[in-house]
Each structure stands twice: as C-alpha cells, then as structure tokens.
C-alpha positions as CSV (number, residue, x, y, z in Angstrom):
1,X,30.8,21.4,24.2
2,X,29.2,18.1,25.8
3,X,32.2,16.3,26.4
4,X,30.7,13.6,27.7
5,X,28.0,13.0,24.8
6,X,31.1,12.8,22.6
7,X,32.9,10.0,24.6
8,X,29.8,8.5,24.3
9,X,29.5,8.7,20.2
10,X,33.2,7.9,20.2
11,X,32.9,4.5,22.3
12,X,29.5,4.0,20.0
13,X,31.9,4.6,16.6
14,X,35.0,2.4,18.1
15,X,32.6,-0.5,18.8
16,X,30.8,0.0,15.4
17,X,34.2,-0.5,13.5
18,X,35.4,-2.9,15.6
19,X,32.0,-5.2,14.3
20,X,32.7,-3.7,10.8
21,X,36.1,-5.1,10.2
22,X,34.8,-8.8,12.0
23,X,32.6,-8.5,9.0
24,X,35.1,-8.0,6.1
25,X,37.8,-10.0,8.3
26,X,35.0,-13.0,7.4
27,X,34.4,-12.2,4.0
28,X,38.3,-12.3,3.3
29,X,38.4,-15.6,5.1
30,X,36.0,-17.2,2.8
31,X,37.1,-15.5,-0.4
32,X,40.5,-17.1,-0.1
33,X,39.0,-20.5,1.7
34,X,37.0,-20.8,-1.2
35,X,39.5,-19.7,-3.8
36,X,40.5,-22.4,-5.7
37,X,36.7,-23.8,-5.6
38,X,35.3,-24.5,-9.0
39,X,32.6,-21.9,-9.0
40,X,31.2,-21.9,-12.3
41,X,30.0,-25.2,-11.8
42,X,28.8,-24.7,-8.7
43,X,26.4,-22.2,-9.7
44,X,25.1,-23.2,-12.5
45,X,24.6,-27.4,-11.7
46,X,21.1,-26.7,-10.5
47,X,20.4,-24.5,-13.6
48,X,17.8,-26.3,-16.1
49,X,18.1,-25.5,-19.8
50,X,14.9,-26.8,-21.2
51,X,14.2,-30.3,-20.2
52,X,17.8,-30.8,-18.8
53,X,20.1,-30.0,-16.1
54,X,23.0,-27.7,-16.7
55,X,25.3,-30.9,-15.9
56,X,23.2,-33.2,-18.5
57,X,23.5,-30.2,-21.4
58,X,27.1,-29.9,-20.6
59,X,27.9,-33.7,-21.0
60,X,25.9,-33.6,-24.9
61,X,27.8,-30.3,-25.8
62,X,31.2,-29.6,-27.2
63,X,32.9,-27.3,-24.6
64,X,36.1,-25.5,-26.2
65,X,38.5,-23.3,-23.9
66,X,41.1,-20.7,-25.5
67,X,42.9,-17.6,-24.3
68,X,42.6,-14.6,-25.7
69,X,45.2,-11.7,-26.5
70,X,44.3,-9.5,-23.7
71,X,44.2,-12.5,-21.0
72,X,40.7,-13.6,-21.4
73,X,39.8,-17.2,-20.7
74,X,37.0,-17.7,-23.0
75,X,34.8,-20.7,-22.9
76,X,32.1,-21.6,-25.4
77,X,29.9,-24.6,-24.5
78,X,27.6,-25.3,-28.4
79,X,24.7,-27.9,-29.0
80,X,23.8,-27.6,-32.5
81,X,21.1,-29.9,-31.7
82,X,19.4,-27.9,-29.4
83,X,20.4,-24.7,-31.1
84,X,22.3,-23.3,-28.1
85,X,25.9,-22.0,-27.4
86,X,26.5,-20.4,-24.7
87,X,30.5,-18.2,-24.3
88,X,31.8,-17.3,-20.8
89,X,34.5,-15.0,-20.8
90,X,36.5,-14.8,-17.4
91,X,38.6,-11.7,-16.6
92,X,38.8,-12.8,-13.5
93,X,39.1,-9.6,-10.9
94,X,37.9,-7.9,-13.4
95,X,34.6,-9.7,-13.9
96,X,32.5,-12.1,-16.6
97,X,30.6,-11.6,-19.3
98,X,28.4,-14.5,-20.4
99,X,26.3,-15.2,-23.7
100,X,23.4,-17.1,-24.1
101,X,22.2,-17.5,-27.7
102,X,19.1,-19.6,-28.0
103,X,17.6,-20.9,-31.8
104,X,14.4,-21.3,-30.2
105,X,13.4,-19.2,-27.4
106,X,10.7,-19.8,-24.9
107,X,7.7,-18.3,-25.9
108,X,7.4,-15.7,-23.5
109,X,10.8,-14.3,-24.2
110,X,10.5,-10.3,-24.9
111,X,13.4,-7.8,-24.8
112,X,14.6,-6.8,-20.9
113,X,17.1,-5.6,-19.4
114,X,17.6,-5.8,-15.5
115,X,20.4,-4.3,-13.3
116,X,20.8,-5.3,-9.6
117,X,24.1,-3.9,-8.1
118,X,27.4,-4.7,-10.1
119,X,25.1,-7.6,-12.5
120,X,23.5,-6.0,-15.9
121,X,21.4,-8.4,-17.8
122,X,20.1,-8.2,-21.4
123,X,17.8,-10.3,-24.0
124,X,18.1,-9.2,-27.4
125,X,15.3,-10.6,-29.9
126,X,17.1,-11.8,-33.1
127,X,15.7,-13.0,-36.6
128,X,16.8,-16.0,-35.9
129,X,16.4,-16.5,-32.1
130,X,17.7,-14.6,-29.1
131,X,20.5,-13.6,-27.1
132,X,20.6,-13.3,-23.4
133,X,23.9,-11.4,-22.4
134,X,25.3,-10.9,-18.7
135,X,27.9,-8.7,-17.5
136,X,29.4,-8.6,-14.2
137,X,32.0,-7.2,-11.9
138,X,33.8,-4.6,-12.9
139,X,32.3,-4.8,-16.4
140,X,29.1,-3.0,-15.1
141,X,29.1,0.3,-13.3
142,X,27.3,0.3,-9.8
143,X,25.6,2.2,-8.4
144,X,26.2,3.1,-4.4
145,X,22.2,3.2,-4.1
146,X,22.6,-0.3,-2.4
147,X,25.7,0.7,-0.4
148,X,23.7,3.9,0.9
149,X,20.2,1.4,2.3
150,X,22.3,-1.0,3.9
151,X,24.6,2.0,5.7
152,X,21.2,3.1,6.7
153,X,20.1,0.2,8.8
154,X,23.4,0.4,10.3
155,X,22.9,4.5,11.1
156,X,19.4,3.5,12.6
157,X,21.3,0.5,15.1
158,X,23.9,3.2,15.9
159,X,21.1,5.7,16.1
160,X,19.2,3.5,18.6
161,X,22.3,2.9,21.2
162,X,22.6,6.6,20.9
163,X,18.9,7.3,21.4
164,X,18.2,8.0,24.8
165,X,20.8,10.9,25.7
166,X,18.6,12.7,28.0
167,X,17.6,10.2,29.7
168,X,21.1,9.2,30.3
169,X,21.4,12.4,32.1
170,X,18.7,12.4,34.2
171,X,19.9,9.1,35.5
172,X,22.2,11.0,38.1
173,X,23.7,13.7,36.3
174,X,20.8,16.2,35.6
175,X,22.4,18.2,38.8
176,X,25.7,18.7,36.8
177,X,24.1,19.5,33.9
178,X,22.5,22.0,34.8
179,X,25.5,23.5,36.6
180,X,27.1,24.4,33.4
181,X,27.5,27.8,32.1
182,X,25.0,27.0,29.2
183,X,21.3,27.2,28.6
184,X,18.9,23.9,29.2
185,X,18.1,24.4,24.8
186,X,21.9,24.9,24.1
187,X,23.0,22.0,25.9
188,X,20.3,19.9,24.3
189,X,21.7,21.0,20.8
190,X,25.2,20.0,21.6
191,X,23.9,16.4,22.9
192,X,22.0,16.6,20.0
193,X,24.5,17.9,17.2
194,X,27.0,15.2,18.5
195,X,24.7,12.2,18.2
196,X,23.9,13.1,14.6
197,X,27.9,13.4,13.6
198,X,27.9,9.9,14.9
199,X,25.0,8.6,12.9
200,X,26.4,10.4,9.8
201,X,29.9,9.0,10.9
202,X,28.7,5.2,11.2
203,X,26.6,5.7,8.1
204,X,30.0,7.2,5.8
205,X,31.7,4.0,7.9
206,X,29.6,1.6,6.4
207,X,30.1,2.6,2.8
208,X,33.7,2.7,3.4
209,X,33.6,-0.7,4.7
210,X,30.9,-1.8,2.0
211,X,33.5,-1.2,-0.6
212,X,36.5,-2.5,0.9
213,X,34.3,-5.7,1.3
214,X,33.5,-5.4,-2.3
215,X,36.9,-5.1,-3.5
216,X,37.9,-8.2,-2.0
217,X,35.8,-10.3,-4.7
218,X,36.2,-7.9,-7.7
219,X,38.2,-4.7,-9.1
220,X,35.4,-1.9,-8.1
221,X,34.1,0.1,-10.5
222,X,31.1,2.6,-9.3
223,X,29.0,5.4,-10.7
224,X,26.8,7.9,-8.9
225,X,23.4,7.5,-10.2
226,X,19.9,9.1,-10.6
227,X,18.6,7.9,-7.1
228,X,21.7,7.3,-5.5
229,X,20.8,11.6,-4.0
230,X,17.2,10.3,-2.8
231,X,18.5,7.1,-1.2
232,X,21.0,8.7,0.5
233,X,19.2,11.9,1.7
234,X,15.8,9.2,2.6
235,X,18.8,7.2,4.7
236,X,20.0,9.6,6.9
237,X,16.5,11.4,7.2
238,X,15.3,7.9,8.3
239,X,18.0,7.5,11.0
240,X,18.0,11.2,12.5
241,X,13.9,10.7,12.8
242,X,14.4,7.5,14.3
243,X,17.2,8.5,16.9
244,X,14.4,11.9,17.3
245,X,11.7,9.5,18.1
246,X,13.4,7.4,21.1
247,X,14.9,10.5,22.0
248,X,11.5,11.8,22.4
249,X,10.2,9.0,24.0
250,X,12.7,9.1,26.8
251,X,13.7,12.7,27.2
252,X,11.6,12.7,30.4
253,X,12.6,9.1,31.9
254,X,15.2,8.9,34.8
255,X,15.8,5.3,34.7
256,X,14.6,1.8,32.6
257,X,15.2,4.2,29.3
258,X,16.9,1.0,27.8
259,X,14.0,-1.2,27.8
260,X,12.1,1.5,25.2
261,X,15.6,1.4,23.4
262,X,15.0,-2.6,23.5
263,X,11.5,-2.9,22.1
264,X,11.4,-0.1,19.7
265,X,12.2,-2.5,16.8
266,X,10.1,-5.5,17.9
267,X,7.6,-2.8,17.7
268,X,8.5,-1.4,14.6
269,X,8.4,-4.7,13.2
270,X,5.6,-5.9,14.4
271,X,3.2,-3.2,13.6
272,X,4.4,-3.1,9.9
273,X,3.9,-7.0,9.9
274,X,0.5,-6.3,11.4
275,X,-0.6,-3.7,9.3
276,X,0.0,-6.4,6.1
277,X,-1.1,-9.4,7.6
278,X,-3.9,-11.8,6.3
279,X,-6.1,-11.4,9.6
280,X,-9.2,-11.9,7.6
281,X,-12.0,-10.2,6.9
282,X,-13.7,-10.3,10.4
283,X,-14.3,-6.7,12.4
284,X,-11.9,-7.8,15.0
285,X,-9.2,-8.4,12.5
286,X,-10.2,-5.2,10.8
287,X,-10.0,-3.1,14.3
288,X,-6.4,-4.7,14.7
289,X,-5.4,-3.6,11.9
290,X,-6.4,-0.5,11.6
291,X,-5.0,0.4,15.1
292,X,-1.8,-1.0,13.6
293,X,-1.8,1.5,10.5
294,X,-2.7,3.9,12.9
295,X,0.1,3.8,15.4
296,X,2.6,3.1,12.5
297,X,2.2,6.5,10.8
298,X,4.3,7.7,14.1
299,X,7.3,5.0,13.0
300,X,10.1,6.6,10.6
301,X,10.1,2.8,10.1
302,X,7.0,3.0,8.0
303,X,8.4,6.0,5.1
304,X,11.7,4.1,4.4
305,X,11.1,2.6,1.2
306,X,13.7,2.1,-1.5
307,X,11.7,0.1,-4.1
308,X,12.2,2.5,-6.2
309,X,15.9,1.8,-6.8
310,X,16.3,-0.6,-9.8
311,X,16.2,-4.1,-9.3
312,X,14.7,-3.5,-6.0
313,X,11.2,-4.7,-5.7
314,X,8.6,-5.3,-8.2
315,X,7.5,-2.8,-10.5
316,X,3.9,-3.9,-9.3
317,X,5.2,-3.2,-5.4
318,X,6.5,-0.1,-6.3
319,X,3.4,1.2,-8.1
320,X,1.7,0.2,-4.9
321,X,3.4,2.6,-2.5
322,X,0.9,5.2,-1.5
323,X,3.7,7.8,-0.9
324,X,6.7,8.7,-3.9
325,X,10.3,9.0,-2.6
326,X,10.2,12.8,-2.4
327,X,6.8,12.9,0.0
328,X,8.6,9.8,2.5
329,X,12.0,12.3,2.2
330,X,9.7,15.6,3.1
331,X,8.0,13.8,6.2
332,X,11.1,11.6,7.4
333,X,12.3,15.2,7.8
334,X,9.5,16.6,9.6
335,X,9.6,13.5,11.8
336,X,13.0,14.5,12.7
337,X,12.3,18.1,13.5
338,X,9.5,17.6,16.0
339,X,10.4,14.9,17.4
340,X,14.1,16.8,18.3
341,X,12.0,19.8,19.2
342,X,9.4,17.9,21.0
343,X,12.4,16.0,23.3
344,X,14.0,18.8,24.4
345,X,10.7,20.5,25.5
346,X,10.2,17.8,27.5
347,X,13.3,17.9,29.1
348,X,13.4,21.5,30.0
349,X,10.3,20.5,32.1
350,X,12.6,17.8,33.9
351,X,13.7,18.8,37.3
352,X,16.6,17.3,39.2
C-alpha cells in the first residue's frame, strides 16, 4: 500500500471540501441576504411584451392576488385589450408554475418544449391563440446530467494537482521507493489506484455538494435520465485520461514537474481556441491551424462534449460534432489506458 500517495489524495480531498463548503457557505449567505427581495419583479422588469416593458404592461393590467386551498399564492395579471393574461402560481420551496396565454401570437410561434435543469417550458397552439407554460423547482424533475459535467471539471482540477505522482517521487524519494518489498509495475498501480479513488471521490463530492447547494433555493426533486449514464461515464473517463496524460508527461521528470501541471490548461485552452478561430483564409493561418487540430487530438480536453444533454447547446452545434457520445466515451478510455501504461513504462526506465 503507498501510504504516502494516500496522504497525498487525502490532503488533495480535505482541501477540495474545505473550497466546496466556501461555495455553498456563499450561496446560503445570499439566499437569506436576498430573501425578502421582491424577485418576481426583478426578473421580469426588463422583460418586453410586445411593444412594452413588463413594468408598462403591468401598470395597464388588472393584477388580482388570492390563495388557494392547498397554500398557493396565485396571481393573475389580464389585459383584455391586448388579449393577454398571464397566472403565476408560487409554492414557494416548492417552485412556480407560470401561464402565459396570448390572443395573438407572434408569427413565428410553433409548438416547443425546452428543459434546462429543474425549468420545463411549453407552447401550446390553441384555436384561439397560444399558451406558453413554465414549470419550475420542484415541479419539474431534474436530471443530475448537469450535476455530473460540472463534478467533472472539478475531478479534472483534482486530477491535475494529483497528476504528477511519479515525478513526485523522483524528486528525492525514488531511492526509498525502490527499497520496498514491491515490484517497480505494482507500486505504480497503487500510486495509480489511489489517485483515481480521489478523482472518483472529489467527483461523488461535488454532486453531494451540488445538491446541498440546490436544496438551499428549492425542495429537490431529481430523476436519473437517458444520458445521465453517458455523462457520467464520459466525466470520469475525461478526468482519469487527463490525470493519465500529465502523468505521462512527467513520469520521467525529477524536478519543475509543476510547471507542466501549470500550463497544461492554458494549453488545452488555447489550442481548442486555436483550432476554431477566424485566422483567415491565408496558408499561414491555415498551417496554424492545422498544427493546432493536430496536437489537440492528444488532449482528453478535445472529446469532452456534453451538447448532447438537453438544453445544452444548439441542436445545429450538436449535429456538428464530428464524433457521437459513445466514440468520445470509447477513446477518452483509450486515452486513459495508454497514457497510464505509457507513464509507468517510462518510469521503470527511471534510475535513482
């Protein structure tokens, strides 16, 4: 057992959590600093319906407020001349539902309906006009889809402080190391195996924080959808092939490992944003940017795409991608396997 690799992970996870609970510390600050704030105002004073402002329909409309049996504050805002009434019913914790009937809708109004995390919104066509309805909170199942891409940019920053363990033991310790009553490919695993229960740790961290977070605002209510298994699985493939590729690229380094662990993301970023920038039509700016395409191929960076989550994306971008979730998934893995297998080859070759 690599006891030390473990202290490591386990000062990694302690500092990890520590930043977590900053993060919902802050969101329960402003929830109850902003409690008693007038928020359906505030959002909707810079909506325009037609040629008004929300503020300007509101003051020619007859706005009515009742309670219903079940606790329901239900507010209906109508404007017979404009052939619009609009009913907001609050439940509070438990979330809104709002209804938008319109006499005469615009004439590109069709029938859609669009989910994005807890919101689910739907336009009806009627005979005599349309109806836009809008659910929220608790109302709407969730899916954890969106909880599972943001844990995995968390897993990859956990991944990169993690990402340079042989290095770590070069620096100084590669005498002791291979003191131990254990093969050079066994102890590689055990590093190994311990810095991927921390990625999988900070990753189940961050949904458990997500939702805590979540459940600050609104009762919770989520559902374990159709890609929810792709996101996840493409998440933590994403982070282990990340984590494989610094560890790959410093498995033979004895000192200044940090400064890959530094640039890796500049990098990362910078190729993608080079690969997809307007340089023109020149041969220079074509040479750029196929060198850029080139070397990002190598960057687990450039197969995590979760477009094809709804709500994420445009259907246009997601048509786009050259690659469907299942190919990024089988070569995220790949990525993950060579680039473990490749690291500890080149540290076998290491000598103290």
């Amino acid at each position: 057992m690599n006891y030390v690799e473990w202290l490591r992970v386990r000062g990694c996870l302690k500092w990890t959590a520590i930043v977590l609970v900053v993060c919902v510390a802050i969101v329960l600050f402003g929830r109850f600093t902003y409690l008693n704030i007038d928020v359906h105002s505030k959002m909707l004073a810079g909506v325009q319906i037609g040629d008004q402002s929300f503020a300007q329909f509101e003051a020619s409309s007859k706005e009515t407020t009742t309670k219903l049996p079940d606790g329901t504050v239900r507010t209906v805002i109508d404007n017979p001349a404009k052939g619009i009434r609009i009913t907001v019913d609050d439940r509070g914790y438990w979330g809104k539902h709002f209804e938008l009937f319109e006499k005469k809708p615009p004439h590109d109004a069709k029938v859609e309906n669009v989910d994005f995390g807890d919101l689910h919104l739907k336009r009806v066509i009627l005979p005599n006009g349309s109806l836009v309805t809008v659910d929220e909170g608790a109302l709407v199942p969730e899916d954890l889809n969106y909880y599972f891409a943001f844990a995995t940019l968390v897993a990859m920053i956990v991944a990169t402080i993690l990402g340079a363990p042989f290095a770590r033991e070069n620096e100084g310790h590669l005498e002791l190391a291979l003191a131990k009553p254990v093969s050079r490919i066994g102890f590689a695993l055990q590093t190994i195996a311990a810095d991927v229960a921390g990625i999988v740790a900070a990753f189940v961290m961050t949904v458990i924080f997500l939702m805590i977070g979540h459940t600050i605002f609104e009762a919770p209510n989520y559902t374990y959808g159709p890609t929810d298994t792709m996101v996840l699985a493409i998440g933590l493939a994403g982070a282990f092939a990340w984590y494989g590729m610094l560890n790959v690229s410093t498995a033979s380094m004895k000192r200044s490992y940090g400064a890959v662990l530094g640039i890796a993301w500049p990098i990362a970023l910078g190729l993608g944003g080079i690969a997809h920038a307007p340089l023109g039509d020149s041969a220079l700016a074509a040479f750029v940017r196929s060198i850029g395409e080139a070397v990002l191929w190598l960057f687990p960076t450039k197969y995590l795409h979760f477009s094809f989550i709804s709500g994420l994306g445009s259907e246009a971008h997601r048509q786009s991608l050259a690659l469907s979730p299942q190919t990024d998934l089988v070569i995220l893995a790949c990525l993950a396997l060579i680039y473990g297998a490749f690291a500890i080859y080149q540290w076998q070759r290491v000598e103290a």
